[in-house]
N, C-alpha and C positions, 0 to 999 in steps of 0.2 A: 350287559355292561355298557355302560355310557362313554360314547365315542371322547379321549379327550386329544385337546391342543400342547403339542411341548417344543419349547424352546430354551434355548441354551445360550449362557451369556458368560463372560469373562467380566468379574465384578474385583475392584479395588475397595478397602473399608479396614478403618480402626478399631470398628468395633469388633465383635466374636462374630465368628461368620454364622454360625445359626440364629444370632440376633440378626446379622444384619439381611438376612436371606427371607427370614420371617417376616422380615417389615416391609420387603419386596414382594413377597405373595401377598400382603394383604393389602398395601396399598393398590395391584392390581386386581382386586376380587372382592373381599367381603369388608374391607374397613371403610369405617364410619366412625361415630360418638362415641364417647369412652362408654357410656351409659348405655345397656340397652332402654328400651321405650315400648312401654306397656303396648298391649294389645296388636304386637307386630309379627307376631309368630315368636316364635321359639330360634334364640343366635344358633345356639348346637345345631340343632336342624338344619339351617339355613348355610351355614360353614358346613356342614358336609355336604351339604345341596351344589352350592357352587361357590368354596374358597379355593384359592389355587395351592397348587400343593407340591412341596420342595420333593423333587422327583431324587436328585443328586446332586452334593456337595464335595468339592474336589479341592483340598488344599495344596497351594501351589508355592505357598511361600512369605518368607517377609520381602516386602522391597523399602527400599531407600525414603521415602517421603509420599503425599499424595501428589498421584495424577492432574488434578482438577481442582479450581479452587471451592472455596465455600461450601466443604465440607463440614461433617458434624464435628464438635469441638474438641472431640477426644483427642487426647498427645499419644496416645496410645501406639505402638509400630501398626505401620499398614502391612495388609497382607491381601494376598490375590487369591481368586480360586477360581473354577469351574463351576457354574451355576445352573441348572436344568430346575425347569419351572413348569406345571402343567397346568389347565383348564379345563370343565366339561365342556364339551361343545357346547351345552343348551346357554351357556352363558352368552354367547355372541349370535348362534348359528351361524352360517356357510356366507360369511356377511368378511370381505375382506375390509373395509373402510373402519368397522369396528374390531375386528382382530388386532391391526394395526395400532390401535387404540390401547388396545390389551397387553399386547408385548411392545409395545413404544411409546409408553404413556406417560404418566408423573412418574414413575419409577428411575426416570434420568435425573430427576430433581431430588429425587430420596438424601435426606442430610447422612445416613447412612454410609452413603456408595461416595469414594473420593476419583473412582472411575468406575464404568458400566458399558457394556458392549452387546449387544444382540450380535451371536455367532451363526445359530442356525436355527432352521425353524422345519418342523415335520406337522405335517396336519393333514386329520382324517379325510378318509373317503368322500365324504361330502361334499368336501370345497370341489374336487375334479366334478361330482355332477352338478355343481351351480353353474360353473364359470365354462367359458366356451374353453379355452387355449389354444396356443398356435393355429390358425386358420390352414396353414401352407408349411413353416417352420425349416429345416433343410432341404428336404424333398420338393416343396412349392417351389421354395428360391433359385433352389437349382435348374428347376425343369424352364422358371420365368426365362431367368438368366443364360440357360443354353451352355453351362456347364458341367462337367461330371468329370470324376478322376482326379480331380486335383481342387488346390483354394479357389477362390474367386478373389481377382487380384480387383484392388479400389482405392478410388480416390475424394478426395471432399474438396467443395470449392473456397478457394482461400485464394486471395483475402475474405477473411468470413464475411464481408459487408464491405463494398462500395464500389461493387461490378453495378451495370446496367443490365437488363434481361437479354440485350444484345450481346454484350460481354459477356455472361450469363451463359449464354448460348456458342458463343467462338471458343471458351475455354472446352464444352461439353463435345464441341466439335475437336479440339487437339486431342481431349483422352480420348475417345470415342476412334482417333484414325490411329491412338497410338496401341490399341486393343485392349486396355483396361473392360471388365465385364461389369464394373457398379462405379457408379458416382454418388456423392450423396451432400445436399444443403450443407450445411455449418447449421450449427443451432442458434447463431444471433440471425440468419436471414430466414424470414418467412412471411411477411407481407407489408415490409415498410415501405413508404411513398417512393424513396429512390430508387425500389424495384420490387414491382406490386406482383405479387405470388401468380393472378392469370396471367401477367404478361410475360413473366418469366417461363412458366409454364410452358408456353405456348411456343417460345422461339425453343427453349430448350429441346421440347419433342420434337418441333421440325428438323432440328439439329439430329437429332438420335435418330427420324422416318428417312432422313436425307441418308446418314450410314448408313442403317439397314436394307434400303435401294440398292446402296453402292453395293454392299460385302455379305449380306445375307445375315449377318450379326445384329439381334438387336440388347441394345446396352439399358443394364437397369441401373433407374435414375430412382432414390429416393426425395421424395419432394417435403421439405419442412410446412405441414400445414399444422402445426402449433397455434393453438387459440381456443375460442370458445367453443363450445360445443358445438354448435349450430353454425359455425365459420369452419371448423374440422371438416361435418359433415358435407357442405357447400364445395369446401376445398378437394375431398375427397372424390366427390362425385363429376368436378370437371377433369380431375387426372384421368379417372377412369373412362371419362367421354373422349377422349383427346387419348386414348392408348398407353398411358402409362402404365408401369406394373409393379410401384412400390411407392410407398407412403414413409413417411418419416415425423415422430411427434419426440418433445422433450419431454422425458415422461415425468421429473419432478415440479414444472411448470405445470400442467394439465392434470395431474393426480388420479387418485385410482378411479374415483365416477368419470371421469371426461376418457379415459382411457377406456374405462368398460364401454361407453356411448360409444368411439371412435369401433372398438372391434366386433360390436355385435351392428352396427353399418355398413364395416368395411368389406369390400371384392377385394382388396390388394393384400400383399404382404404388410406388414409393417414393424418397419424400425424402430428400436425403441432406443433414444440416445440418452444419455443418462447427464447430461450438463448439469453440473453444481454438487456430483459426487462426491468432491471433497468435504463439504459439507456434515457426510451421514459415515467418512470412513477414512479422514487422514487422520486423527486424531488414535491414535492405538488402543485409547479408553475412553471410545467414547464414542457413540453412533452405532452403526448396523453393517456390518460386517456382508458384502457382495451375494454370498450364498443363501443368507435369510431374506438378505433384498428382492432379489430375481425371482424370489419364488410367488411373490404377488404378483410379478409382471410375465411371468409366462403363464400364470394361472389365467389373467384376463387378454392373455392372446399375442404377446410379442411373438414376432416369428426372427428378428433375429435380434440381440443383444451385445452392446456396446461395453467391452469389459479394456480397456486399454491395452498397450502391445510390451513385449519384451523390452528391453532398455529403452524403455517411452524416454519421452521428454518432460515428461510431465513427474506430479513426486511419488506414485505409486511402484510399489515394492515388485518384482520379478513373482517372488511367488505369492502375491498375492494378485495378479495376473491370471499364474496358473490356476488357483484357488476356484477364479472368476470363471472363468475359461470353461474347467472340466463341470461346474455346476449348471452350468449351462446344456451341456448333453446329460447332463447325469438325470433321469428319470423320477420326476415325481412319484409316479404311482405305476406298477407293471403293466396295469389294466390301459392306462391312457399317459403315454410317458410324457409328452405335452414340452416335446424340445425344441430348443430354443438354438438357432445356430450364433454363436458369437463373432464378432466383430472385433478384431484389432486394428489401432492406431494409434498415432501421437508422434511423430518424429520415425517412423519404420522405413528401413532399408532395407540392399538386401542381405545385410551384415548379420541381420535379426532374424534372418528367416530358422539357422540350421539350430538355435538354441527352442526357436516355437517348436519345431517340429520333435526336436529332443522330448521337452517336457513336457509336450498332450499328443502327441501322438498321433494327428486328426489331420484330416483333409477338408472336415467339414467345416471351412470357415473364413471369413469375409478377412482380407489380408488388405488395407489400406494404408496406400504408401503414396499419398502425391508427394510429399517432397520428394521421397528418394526416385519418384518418375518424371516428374516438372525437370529436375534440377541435374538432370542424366548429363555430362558432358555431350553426350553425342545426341541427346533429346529425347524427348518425350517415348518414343516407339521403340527406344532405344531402353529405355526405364523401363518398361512393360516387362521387353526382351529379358531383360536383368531379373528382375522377381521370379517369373518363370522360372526360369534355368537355377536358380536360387533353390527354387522349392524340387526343380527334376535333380539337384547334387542333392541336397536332404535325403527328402526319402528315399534315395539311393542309396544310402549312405557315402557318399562321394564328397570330402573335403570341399569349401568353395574353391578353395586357391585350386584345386588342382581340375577341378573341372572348370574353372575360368581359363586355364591351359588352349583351349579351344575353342573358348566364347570370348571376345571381343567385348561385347554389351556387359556379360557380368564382369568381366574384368578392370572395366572401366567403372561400374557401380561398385566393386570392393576398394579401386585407389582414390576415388570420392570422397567416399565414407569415411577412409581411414584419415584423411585430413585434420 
């Protein structure tokens, strides 16, 4: 039986949903000219050879109006449903750049669909033997970072742009004595004139060999080497000459070849920040939905993944956070599970920790909070202090207020916050 590809979407349409589902498979697979055209083979053939084929259709309802403009001209009520789409493999093969193609193609433009969503995506055995995945993934990051037992508390350098690599470097030096275990770029800095990525690099890590001297701790620093291929490479291979132990790329800047390029290169871990996600998923009907996204990028090697934090700052939803969050440990395949450890941030305190650990249940993951550690009344070392004890009342099950009762540091990051 022929391995196939299926993915799952939440589609908006006026029309009848088996028309408008039908027009979806075949604008992804076998449509063409209204006509066939002599001496081309046989259509029947060729449609069961490789058209894509309506796995399931789920009505979900009428709603109010469309989602999206410049839809097809029916006045007809709109209606939503659940949509599941399959493909043979032989159509793309174990080829993610074309897959992508497959399930996020002209099918967003369909006059059809008044909204369309990519939810989820499953796909065969194949792809796990093409593509490498996670290099290092939980277990790498942890053993780098000198972690275990608990999150890995972090911070990102902000202002995103307009440190010098000296500044650069004094900030890396405050987290670094305030016990943070990861740092990591901003995604607008990675090698402009006003602080050119070697030279950053360089005081950076002297900053990070200077702690580890001191304390025995050494701090992992994600470094944004974003760009071309052959400047990833270049960039990647002075971090690694210079002892660093993590990489950092924007991955819808760089796209799936420059990412595949970057992991089948890379010694380090790597970051994968997800900048301009609004883009592919604020929209409720419309883009690709976090769980179908990630699955290209731990297929070609992220080892940990940027999914935002509990009451972010930013406009993403609580559970679709969690959403983020558990697909990220959730295993592709039994055989090679290929996880990815997630990353939160955006405005995180330690107000946010007892509601993360409610809703995933996990230790395994990068908790990044410089505000709520910069901005500590009593400083920096003081904010570290705070996160901690945050996540030792969680898992505890121990209210914060009442285990700030005897912590100073949390107690003053819970009257903070509350402001």
């Amino acid at each position: 039986m022929t391995a196939r590809i299926e993915a799952d979407y939440l589609i908006e349409t006026a029309y009848p949903l088996e028309e408008a589902a039908r027009a979806l498979a075949r604008e992804q697979s076998c449509g063409g000219f209204a006509a066939p055209l002599p001496g081309l083979g046989d259509p029947a053939a060729r449609e069961a050879r490789a058209a894509a084929r309506i796995e399931a259709l789920e009505d979900l309802g009428p709603v109010d109006g469309p989602s999206l403009p410049h839809a097809g001209r029916r006045r007809d009520p709109h209606r939503r449903a659940h949509l599941t789409l399959s493909w043979p493999l032989d159509n793309v093969g174990a080829s993610l750049p074309n897959l992508m193609t497959t399930v996020a193609g002209n099918l967003f433009e369909r006059p059809e669909c008044s909204g369309l969503k990519l939810t989820a995506l499953r796909l065969p055995r194949a792809f796990a033997a093409a593509y490498p995945g996670p290099a290092f993934g939980v277990t790498g990051t942890r053993r780098l970072a000198g972690v275990e037992g608990r999150p890995l508390i972090g911070a990102i350098v902000k202002p995103s742009v307009g440190y010098s690599p000296a500044e650069t470097a004094a900030l890396a030096t405050i987290l670094c004595d305030a016990g943070v275990d990861f740092i990591k770029d901003d995604a607008l800095q990675a090698d402009g004139p006003a602080c050119p990525f070697e030279e950053r690099v360089r005081a950076v890590l002297d900053a990070v060999d200077d702690h580890a001297q001191r304390t025995g701790k050494r701090v992992m620093v994600a470094f944004n080497l974003t760009g071309s291929v052959d400047e990833m490479r270049a960039r990647h291979d002075l971090v690694l000459e210079l002892g660093g132990t993590c990489l950092m790329v924007s991955l819808n800047a760089v796209g799936l070849p420059g990412m595949e390029a970057l992991r089948r290169h890379s010694q380090l871990p790597i970051h994968g920040d997800r900048a301009g996600w609004g883009l592919f998923d604020r929209h409720p009907l419309l883009g690709i939905s976090f769980p179908a996204w990630q699955v290209f990028w731990r297929l070609l090697g992220c080892d940990q993944l940027h999914v935002n934090g509990f009451g972010n700052a930013l406009a993403e939803p609580d559970t679709s956070v969690v959403q983020s969050a558990r697909a990220c440990a959730a295993p592709l395949y039994p055989e090679k599970p290929l996880t990815a450890m997630p990353v939160l941030s955006a405005g995180l305190t330690a107000r946010q920790v007892p509601a993360t650990w409610a809703s995933l249940q996990s230790k395994d993951l990068i908790y990044a909070a410089g505000g709520g550690i910069m901005t500590h009344p009593d400083g920096p070392g003081a904010g570290v202090s705070a996160l901690r004890e945050a996540w030792e009342a969680a898992i505890s099950g121990t209210p914060l207020a009442v285990y700030a009762r005897t912590r100073p540091a949390l107690a003053a990051a819970i009257a903070a916050a509350s402001r």
